[in-house]
C-alpha positions in Angstrom: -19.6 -29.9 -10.4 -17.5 -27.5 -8.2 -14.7 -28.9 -6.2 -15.2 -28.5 -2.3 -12.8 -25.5 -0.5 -10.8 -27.0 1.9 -10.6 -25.6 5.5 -7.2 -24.5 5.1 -8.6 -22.9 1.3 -11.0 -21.1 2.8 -8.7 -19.4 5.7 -6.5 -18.2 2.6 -9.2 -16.9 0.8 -10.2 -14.8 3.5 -6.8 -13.6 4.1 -6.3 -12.9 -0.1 -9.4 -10.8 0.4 -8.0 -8.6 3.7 -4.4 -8.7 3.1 -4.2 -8.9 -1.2 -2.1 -12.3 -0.9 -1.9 -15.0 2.3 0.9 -14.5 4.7 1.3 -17.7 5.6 4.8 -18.2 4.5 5.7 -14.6 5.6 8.5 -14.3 7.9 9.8 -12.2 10.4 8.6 -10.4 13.7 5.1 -9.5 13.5 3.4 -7.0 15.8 -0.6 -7.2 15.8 -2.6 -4.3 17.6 -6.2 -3.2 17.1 -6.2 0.6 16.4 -8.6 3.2 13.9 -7.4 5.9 12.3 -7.6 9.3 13.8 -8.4 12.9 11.5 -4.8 13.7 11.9 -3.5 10.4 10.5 -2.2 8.9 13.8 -3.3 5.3 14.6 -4.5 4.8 18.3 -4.3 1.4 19.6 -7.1 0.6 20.7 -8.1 -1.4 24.3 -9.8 -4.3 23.4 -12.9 -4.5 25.8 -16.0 -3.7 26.6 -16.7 -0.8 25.3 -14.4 -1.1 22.4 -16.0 -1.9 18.6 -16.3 -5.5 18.5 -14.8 -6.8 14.9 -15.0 -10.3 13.3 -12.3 -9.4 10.7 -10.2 -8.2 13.2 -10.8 -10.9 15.2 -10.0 -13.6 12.5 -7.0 -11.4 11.6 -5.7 -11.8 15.4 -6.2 -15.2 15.4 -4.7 -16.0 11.7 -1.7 -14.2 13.4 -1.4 -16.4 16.3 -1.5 -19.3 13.5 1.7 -17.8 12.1 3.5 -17.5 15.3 6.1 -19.8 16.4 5.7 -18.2 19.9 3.7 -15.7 21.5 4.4 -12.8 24.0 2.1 -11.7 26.1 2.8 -9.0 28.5 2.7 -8.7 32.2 -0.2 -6.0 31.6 -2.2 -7.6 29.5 -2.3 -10.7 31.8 -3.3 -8.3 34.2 -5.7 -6.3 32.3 -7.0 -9.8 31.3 -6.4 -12.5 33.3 -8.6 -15.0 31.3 -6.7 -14.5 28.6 -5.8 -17.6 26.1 -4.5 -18.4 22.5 -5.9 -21.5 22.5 -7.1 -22.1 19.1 -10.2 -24.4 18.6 -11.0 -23.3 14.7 -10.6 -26.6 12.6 -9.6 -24.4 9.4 -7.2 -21.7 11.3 -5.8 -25.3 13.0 -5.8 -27.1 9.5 -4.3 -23.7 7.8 -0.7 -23.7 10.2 -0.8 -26.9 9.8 -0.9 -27.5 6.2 0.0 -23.7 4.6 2.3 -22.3 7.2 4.0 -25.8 8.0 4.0 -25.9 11.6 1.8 -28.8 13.1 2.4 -27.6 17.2 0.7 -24.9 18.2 2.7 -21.5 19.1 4.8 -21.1 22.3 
């Protein structure tokens, strides 16, 4: 009988499959932007919105991020650009992943 993954297992095991390893004893400064690659090799950031290609990986990569951070920047323009913006985190595995891979039981700042 197969053991049951544990939340935190199965945020690793999807970062092992984007990222080759999990990060979450990775340190340093960490920059996180949405872009796609152009013919000419240059990388676009993309503005998230709308009309912009909605991702679940990148999504979950965003948000495994966050889970990383001991503190967040947001910009003045992006609270602008999106005033109902939050990084609030409700997912009980990206929650039990900081908490019990990364180390850090409060949330980001």
């Amino acid at each position: 009988m197969a053991s049951a993954t544990s939340p935190a297992e199965s945020v690793s095991a999807k970062l092992r499959e984007l990222y080759g390893e999990d990060p979450a004893r990775d340190e340093g400064v960490l920059h996180v932007v949405a872009a796609w690659q152009a013919p000419d090799g240059r990388l676009p950031v993309l503005a998230i919105g709308p009309s912009s290609p909605a991702s679940p990986r990148d999504a979950f990569a965003l948000r495994a991020a966050r889970m990383r951070a001991d503190a967040i920047v947001t910009t003045g323009r992006i609270l602008r650009d999106e005033p109902d913006v939050t990084h609030a985190e409700r997912d009980a595995a990206l929650l039990a992943w900081r908490r019990e891979r990364v180390g850090r039981a409060e949330p980001p700042r």
